[in-house]
N, C-alpha and C positions, 0 to 999 in steps of 0.2 A: 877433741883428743884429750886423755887425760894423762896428763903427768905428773910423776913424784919426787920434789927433791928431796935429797938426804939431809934431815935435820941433825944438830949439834950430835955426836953421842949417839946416833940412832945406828939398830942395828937392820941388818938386811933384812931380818926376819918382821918387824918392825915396819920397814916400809913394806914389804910383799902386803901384810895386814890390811896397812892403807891404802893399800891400791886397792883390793879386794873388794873393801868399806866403800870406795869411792865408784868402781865399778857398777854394785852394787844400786847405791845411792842413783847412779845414771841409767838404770835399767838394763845394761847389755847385757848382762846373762838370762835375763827374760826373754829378751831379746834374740838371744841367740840358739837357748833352748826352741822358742817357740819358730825358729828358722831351719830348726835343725831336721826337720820331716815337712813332707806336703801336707799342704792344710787346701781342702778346697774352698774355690769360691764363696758357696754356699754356707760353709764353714764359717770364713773370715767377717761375711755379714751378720752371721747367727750371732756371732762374740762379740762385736761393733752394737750391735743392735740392742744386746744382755747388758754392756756395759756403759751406755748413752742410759738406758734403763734406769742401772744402776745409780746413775750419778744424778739423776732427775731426781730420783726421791731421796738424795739425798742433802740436794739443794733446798727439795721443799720442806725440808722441816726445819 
């Protein structure tokens, strides 16, 4: 869970930012975008499978 306290002097506008930043930073608007419609099965293996891929060739170099 992410929370924000109010720094000395800080305005609302300010911390909304930080949150955002922080949000952000922990993925949940990825998150929630990619929640936000059905994704099939088929789908979710495809993107699993592209992005294990991914990260394989990017280990090996």
């Amino acid at each position: 869970m992410i929370k924000v306290k109010a720094r000395a002097g800080e305005s609302v506008q300010q911390m909304v930012k930080r949150f955002k930043k922080m949000c952000e930073k922990e993925g949940l608007i990825r998150d929630i975008k990619r929640n936000s419609y059905y994704e099939k099965p088929s789908e979710k293996n495809r993107r699993k499978r592209r992005k294990a891929r991914r990260m394989a060739s990017i280990s090996s170099r």
